[in-house]
Structure formats: structure tokens, C-alpha cells
N, C-alpha and C positions, 0 to 999 in steps of 0.2 A: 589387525587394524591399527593396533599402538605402532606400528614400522611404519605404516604408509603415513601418519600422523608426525612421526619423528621425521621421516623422510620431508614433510611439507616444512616443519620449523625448522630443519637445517636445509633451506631453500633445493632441498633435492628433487624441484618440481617434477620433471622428466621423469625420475625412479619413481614417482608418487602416482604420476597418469599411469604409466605402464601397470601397476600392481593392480588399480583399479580397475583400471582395463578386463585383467582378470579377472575380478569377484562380480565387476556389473557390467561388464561388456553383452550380456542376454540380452541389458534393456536396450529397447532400440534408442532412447533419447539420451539418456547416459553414455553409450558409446558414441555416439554424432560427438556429444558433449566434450567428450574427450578428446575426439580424435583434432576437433575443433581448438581444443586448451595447447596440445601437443604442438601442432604446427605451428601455432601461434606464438609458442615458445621458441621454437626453432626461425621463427619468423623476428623476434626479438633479438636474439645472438649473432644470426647473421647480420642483422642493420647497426649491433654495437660493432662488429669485429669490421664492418666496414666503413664506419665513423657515421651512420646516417642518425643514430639516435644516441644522444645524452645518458648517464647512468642512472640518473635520477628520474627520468624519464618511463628509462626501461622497468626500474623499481617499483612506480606505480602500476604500471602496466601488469608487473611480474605479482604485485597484490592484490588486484582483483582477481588476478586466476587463480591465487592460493586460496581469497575466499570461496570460489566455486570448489577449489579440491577440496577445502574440509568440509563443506557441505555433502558434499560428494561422499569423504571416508566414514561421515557420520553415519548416513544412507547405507552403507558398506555397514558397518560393524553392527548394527540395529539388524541386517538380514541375516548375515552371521550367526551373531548370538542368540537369532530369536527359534526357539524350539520348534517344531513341524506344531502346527497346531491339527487338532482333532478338526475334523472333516464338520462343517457348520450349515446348516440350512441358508439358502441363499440369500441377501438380505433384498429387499424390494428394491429395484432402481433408482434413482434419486430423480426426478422429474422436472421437467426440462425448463419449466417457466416454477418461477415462488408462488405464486398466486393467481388465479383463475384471470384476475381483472390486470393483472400486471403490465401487458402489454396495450392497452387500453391508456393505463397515465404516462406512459414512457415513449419514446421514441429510439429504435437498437440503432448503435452504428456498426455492427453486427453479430450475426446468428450464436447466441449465448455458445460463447468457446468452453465445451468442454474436456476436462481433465480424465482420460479413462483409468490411470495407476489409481486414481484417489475418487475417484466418482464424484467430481467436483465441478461446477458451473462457476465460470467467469464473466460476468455481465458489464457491457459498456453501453448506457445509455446517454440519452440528454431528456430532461424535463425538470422537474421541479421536486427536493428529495421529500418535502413533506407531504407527498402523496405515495410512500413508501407502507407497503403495511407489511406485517407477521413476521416479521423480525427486528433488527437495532439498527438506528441510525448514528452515529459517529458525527458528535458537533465540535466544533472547534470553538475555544474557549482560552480567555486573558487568564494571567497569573490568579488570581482568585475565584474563578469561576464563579464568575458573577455574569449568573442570566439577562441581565438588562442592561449590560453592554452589546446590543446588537441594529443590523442596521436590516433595515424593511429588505432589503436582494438577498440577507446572508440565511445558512443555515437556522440559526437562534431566530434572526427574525420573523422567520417562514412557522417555526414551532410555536411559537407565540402564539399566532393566529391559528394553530392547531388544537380544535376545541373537544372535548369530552367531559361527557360528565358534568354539562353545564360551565365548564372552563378549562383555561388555558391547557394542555398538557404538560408545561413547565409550571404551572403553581400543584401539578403532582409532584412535579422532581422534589420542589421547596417544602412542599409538605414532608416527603421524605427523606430526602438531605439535606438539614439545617442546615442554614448559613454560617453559623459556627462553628460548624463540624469541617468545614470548607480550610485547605490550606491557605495562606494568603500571598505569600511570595514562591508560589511554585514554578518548577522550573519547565525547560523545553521540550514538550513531550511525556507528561504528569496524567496519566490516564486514569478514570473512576468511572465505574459501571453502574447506574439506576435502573436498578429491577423496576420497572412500572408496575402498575397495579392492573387490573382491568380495565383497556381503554375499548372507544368506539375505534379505533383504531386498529386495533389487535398489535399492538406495537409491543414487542419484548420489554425495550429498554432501550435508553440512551448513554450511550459510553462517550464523554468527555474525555478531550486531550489537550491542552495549554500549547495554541500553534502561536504566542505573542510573547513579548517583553513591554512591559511598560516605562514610558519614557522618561518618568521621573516620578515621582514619588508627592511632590506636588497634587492636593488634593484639581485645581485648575485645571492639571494637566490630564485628568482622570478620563479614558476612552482614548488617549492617544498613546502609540507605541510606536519604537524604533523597524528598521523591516526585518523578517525574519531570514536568512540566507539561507536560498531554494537547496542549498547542501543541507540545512535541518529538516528537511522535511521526512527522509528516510528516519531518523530517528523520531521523529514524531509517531512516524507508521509501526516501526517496532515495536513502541511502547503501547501501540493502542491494540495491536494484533497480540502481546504480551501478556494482556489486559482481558483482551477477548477468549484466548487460550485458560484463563485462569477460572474465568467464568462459565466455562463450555460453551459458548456460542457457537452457534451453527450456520450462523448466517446473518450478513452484516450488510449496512448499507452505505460510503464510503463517497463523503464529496470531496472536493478536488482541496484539500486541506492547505492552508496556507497561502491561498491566491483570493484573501477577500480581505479583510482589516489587517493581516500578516505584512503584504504589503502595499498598503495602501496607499501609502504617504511616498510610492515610488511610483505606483502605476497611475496615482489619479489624473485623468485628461491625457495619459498617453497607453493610447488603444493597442499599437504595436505590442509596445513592452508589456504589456497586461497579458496579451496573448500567447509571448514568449514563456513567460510565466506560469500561463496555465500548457502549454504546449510540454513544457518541460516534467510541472507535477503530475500531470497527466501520465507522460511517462513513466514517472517514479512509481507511480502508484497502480500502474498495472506490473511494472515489472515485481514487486513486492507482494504483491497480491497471487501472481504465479507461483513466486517463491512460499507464500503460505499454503496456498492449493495444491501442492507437489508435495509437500512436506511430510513421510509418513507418521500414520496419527492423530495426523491433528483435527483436531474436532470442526475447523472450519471447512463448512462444503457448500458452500457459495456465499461469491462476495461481487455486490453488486455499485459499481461506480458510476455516481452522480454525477453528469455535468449539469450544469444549469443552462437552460438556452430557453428564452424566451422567441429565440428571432429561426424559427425552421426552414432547412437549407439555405442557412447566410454563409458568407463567406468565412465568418469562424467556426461555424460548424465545418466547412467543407474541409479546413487547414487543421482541427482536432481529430477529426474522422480518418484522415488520412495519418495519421500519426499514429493513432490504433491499432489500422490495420497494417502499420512497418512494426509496431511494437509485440504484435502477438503470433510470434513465434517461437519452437521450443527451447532454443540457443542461448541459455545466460549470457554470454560473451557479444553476442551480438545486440541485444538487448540494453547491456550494460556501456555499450559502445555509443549508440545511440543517444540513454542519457548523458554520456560525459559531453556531447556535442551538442547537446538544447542547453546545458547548463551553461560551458562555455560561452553562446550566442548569447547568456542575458549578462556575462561582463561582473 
């Protein structure tokens, strides 16, 4: 596996698919994958040597396929190296819905996609994420994680009005992560995990990640922030999936991060752009969410993404729905294509 790794940093893409070819050509989506990376490369060389594409151009193009190949030879040397194991009693299924009542507060934009290599459910719904139970919900949060920066439509707000125990379920969090245990100028994508305690809920935990910058330091200026550029939102997602892997979680619940005080002070009163915006993180964030559920190992096996829609079959449900179902497919590359063209569209 260190050849076909050398082979990728001394851009020997082409000798790099080919090798792999060999170790994970059995799998069916891994070879698609490849034979997919391959052409594509062959698709690149011919449009430089005919002046149709810039070097710089092709450069980019020629670096997202290298990140799918080392994903790829990671995969590879992990099956490689890993010894025949002893013959295991079967483990039970993984079951198709989280929660009996689940499909009850949610609305699917479609039939939970699941992962058969990893036993893993991918959910895309709309409704409202504080009616999420028996596992962790993911709130997006300013440089200090300061719970009562939040607005009545957002994640934080929705929690607030989340009662247990006679109160809020964020004066649990505060009960057990003081405030001055809290970073205060943390940066993009700064994730922390709150064990909860026993709610009426059944809620795990809340896993915080800093989707903001704030815009001045001015105590006046305090709830307002610069916007966040829809290209941080993948690392937001790393960090909070980095966060979740660290924790063992098993199962996450993931709104459309970034597309509510992030950028506010861009989208407010223009509807279009707001939609471009969630159209796009939308994207990011199922294709990220694949890439976690494919991943062998990894203790996440289901993750479930919140849209918020108050307004069922409107026209932004019909233009999110539809982006969905072009984004869930097995193909990184085509996936990947996808995002760089909603990102483009918002400029």
C-alpha cells in the first residue's frame, strides 16, 4: 500500500487507480469508483494536450481525485493488513427506522438510503430537529458557545423551548459545562460533546461546533457575525464527525449547519440566495455524511439530516428534495462535481 501512496504524492494518478484496481476491484462500488477516477483522468489530459483546459484548472480537478485515491488506498491497506478474523456470531441487523415514533415527527424526502459494506442508514428528512430522540443532535454555535445567542427558527432556539425535568434542556448543558470552562475565541469548526443526563427526551447528547466569526469584538456588536464562506462548511463537518468518532457515537442528528446566523447578514430578505445556500450545504453535508457511513470502522451508523420546513410540499421543499435525490449516489466524483457547481452558483 506505501507504492500506491507514493505513487499518489508523486502525481502518478493513473499507476495509483490501476494498483487499486487490483486489491479492491471485488468491491462493486470501489471499482465503478475507479474505473470512473480513470477516465476522468484520461478525460483531463486529452482537453490539456488540446488546449481546452488551463493547468491550473486541470490541477484542481487532478486534487480531488487524489483525495478519493488516498481514501481509497487507506481502504486498501486497512483490508490488507487486517488478519482473517475468527468466525463471529452474526450481529443483529441494524433497523431501519431509530425510533418507533420517528417517522411520525418527520417527513422523508426519501426511503432511509442504506449502506450494506457498513450496515449504515442515511436519513434525509424535513421537520423540526427538536423533536429528534435517542440520540445527539449537532447545534451550531458563535465563537464562545454561548447558549443564548439564538434565534426562535434556529437549532439553539428550538432547544431552549425543549423541556425536561421541569426545564429547559440547555440549562442541563450549563449545569454541566460551565461557562468558564467554555473557549472564548474559538475557531471554525471547534467541536464539544455534552453527555446529557437522563432526559424526557431520551437525548444522548449535544455536540456543539462554532459555524460563526464574530464581527467585532465590541461588546454593541455582540450576536452579530461576519458570513461564513459555504467552502467552511466541510470543515466544520470534519471537526464535528472528528468529535463524534472520539466519543463513539452511534448515531447523530445533523442540521443544515451554516445556513442560519452563518449567513445571515447575506441571505436576509433574499429568498433565492438563502435557498442557494441551503441547496448547496445540503449537498456538502450528505456527501460527507456518505463519506462517514462508508468509512470502515467507524462507529457512526446512522446519521440523520434536518431540514427544517415548516411549509410541506412548497416550492423549497420541491428544489431541496430534488437535489437529494441527484446527490445520493455511490460515485464521489460525481457527487463531488455537483458541489463545486451549487457552490459556484452562490458567487
Amino acid at each position: 500500500m506505501e507504492e500506491i501512496l507514493d505513487h499518489i504524492s508523486h502525481d502518478r494518478l493513473e499507476k495509483a487507480s490501476d494498483s487499486l484496481l487490483a486489491v479492491l476491484g471485488h468491491e462493486e462500488d470501489s471499482f465503478s469508483t475507479l474505473l470512473i477516477l480513470k477516465s476522468r483522468l484520461a478525460e483531463l489530459s486529452q482537453n490539456q494536450s488540446m488546449g481546452l483546459i488551463k493547468e491550473e484548472e486541470k490541477n484542481v480537478e487532478k486534487n480531488k481525485i487524489r483525495k478519493v485515491l488516498v481514501d481509497l488506498a487507506f481502504r486498501a491497506r486497512e483490508q490488507v493488513s487486517q488478519p482473517a478474523a475468527p468466525a463471529q456470531p452474526e450481529k443483529p441487523a441494524i433497523s431501519k427506522w431509530p425510533y418507533p415514533e420517528f417517522t411520525g415527527h418527520f417527513r422523508e424526502m426519501v426511503d432511509p438510503y442504506f449502506i450494506d459494506s457498513s450496515q449504515s442508514y442515511l436519513h434525509l428528512v424535513f421537520g423540526n430537529i427538536s423533536d429528534i430522540r435517542h440520540m445527539s443532535i449537532v447545534v451550531g454555535s458563535n465563537q464562545d458557545f454561548d447558549l443564548y445567542q439564538s434565534s426562535p427558527n434556529g437549532v439553539m432556539g428550538a432547544l431552549w423551548n425543549l423541556k425536561t425535568n421541569g426545564r429547559s434542556i440547555l440549562d442541563e448543558v450549563n449545569a454541566v459545562w460551565k461557562i468558564s470552562d467554555r473557549p472564548k475565541d474559538a475557531g471554525l469548526g471547534t467541536s464539544h460533546f455534552v453527555r446529557l443526563p437522563e432526559n424526557d427526551h431520551h437525548l444522548e447528547g449535544l455536540l456543539f461546533a462554532v459555524t460563526t466569526r464574530d464581527l467585532s469584538e465590541d461588546e454593541s456588536q455582540k450576536g452579530r457575525y461576519i458570513n461564513t464562506p459555504v467552502q467552511g462548511i466541510p470543515i466544520v463537518l470534519g471537526k464535528v464527525f472528528a468529535e463524534a468518532r472520539a466519543r463513539q457515537i452511534e448515531a447523530l442528528a445533523l442540521p443544515l449547519l451554516g445556513a442560519g446566523y452563518a449567513n445571515i447578514a447575506r441571505t436576509h430578505n433574499n429568498p433565492e440566495l438563502r435557498l442557494a445556500f441551503e441547496k448547496a450545504i445540503l449537498a456538502i453535508s450528505i456527501d460527507e455524511s456518505l463519506i462517514q457511513l462508508t468509512a470502515i470502522g467507524s462507529c457512526l451508523h446512522r446519521i440523520v439530516i434536518v431540514v427544517f420546513s415548516d411549509a410541506p410540499q412548497s416550492p423549497r421543499e420541491h428544489a431541496l428534495w430534488e437535489l437529494a435525490i441527484k446527490m445520493l449516489n455511490p460515485y464521489p466524483e460525481r457527487r463531488m462535481k455537483l458541489v463545486d457547481e451549487l457552490v459556484a452558483a452562490i458567487g
